[in-house]
N, C-alpha and C positions, 0 to 999 in steps of 0.2 A: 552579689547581694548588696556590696555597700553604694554601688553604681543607681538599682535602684532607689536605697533610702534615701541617697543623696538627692535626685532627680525628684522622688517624692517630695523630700523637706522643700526643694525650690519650688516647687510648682505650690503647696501650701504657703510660701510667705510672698511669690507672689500675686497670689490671689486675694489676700490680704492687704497687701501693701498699694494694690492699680485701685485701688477704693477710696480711691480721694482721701488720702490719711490725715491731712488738714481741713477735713469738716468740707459741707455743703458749699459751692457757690452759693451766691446771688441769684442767678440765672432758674435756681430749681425752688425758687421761694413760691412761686405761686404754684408749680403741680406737686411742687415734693417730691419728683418723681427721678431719683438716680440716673445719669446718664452713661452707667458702667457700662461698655462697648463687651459683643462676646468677642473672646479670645481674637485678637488682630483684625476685625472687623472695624470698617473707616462708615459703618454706615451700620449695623446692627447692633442691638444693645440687649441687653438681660432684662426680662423682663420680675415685675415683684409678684411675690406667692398671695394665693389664695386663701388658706388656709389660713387663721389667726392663732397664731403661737404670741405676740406677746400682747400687750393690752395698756393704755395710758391711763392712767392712773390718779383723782384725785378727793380727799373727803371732804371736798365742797360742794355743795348742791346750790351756792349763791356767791356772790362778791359783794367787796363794794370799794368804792375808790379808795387807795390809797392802803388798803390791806392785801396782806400776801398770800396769796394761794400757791400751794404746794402740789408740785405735780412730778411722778414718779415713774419707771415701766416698770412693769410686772412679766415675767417670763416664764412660760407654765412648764418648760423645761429645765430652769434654772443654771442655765449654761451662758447667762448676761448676755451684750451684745455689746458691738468697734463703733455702728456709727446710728446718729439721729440729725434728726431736722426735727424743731419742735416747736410751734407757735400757739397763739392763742386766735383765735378766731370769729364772727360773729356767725351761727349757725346755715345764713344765710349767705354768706359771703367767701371771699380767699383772701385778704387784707389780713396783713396778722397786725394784731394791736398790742396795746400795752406795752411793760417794758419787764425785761428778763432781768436780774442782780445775781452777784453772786456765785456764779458759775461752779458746779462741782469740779473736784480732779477730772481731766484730760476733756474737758469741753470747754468753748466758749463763747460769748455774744457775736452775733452777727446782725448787721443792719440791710433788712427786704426794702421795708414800705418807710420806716421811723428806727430812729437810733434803738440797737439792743434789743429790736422786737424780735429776735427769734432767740433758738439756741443751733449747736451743734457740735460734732464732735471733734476734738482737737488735734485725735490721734486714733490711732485703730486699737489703742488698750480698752480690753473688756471692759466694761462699764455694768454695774449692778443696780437690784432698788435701792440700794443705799444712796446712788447719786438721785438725789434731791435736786430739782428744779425750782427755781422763787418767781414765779408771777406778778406783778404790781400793775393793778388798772391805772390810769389817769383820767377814768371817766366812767360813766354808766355803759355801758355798750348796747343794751338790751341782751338776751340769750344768747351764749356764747358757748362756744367748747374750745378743747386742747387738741391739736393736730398733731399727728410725729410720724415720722416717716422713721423706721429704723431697720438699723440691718444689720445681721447677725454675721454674712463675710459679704463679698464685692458682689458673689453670685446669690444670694441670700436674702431678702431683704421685704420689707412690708409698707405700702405705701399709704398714707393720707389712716392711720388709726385714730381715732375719737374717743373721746371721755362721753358720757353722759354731759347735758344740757346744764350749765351752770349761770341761773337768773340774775343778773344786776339790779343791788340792791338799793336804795338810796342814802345818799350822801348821809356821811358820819353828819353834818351838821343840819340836819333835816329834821324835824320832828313830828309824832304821831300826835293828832287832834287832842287826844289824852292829854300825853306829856305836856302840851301848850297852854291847855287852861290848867292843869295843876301846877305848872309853873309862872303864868301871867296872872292867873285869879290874886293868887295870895298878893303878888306886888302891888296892884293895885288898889285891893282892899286897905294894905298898911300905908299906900300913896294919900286915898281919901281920908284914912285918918289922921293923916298929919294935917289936913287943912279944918 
């Protein structure tokens, strides 16, 4: 009996541990897509589920430069998950944008396309919603979402999930037709009457 549990525990850590325990390459920034090999296979790989058990998560329906959007996973089993790939996107595109800060416990930046534009995972420790993602545009992008590739073990894993469409909005230093005559009328008026 202890011949098997033992046999079992190994085969559980290393199922766990052939999963890239130091976060995504480079190499899978643009499909997302896990290159876990099945069991000693030099040319077959595992493929990701169907099924959507977790979901990317964020309460912005807009940006705008230089503010932070906060992006999260949600797991409808609540049994977290080891590993992510997580970028931001423009709807139409695979370029991940922006810049990631911050990094929660056991993840950290990694650069695809531009410094820190993604995230990933650091180590194969569970990971919850609690680990919090920070987002920072450095532009308007136009329509964008949040990409994450996550995976719950090596054989497990879900590829390319999406947030809802998040519109870029414009620049903090932008103003609406409004705002400009209420705030250039008055100047002028008290301009004319200095003369």
């Amino acid at each position: 009996m202890f011949l098997y549990l033992a046999t079992f525990v190994t085969f559980i850590y290393v199922q766990t541990t052939l999963s890239l325990p130091g976060g995504a390459p480079t190499g899978a920034c643009t499909s997302m897509t896990p290159r876990h090999r099945l069991n000693g296979s030099s040319t077959e790989f595992i493929q990701g589920q169907s099924s959507i058990r977790y979901s990317v998560v964020t309460m912005n329906s807009s940006y705008k430069t230089g503010d932070v959007v906060r992006v999260w996973i949600e797991d409808n089993q609540s049994t977290g998950y080891r590993g992510i790939l997580l970028q931001a996107r423009r709807t139409s595109g695979n370029t991940p944008l922006g810049r990631w800060r911050n990094p929660p416990a056991n993840t950290k930046l990694i650069t695809c396309a531009n410094e820190n534009d993604a995230i990933t995972h650091d180590n194969t420790m569970v990971k919850t919603r609690n680990a919090v993602y920070e987002w920072v545009p450095s532009q308007n992008y136009g329509d964008i979402e949040f990409v994450a590739t996550v995976a719950e073990m090596r054989t497990l894993f879900w590829v390319q999930l999406k947030t809802s469409t998040l519109t870029g909005g414009a620049s903090q230093l932008m103003y609406s037709g409004r705002h400009l005559v209420l705030t250039v009328f008055p100047l002028l008026i008290s301009l004319l009457m200095q003369y």
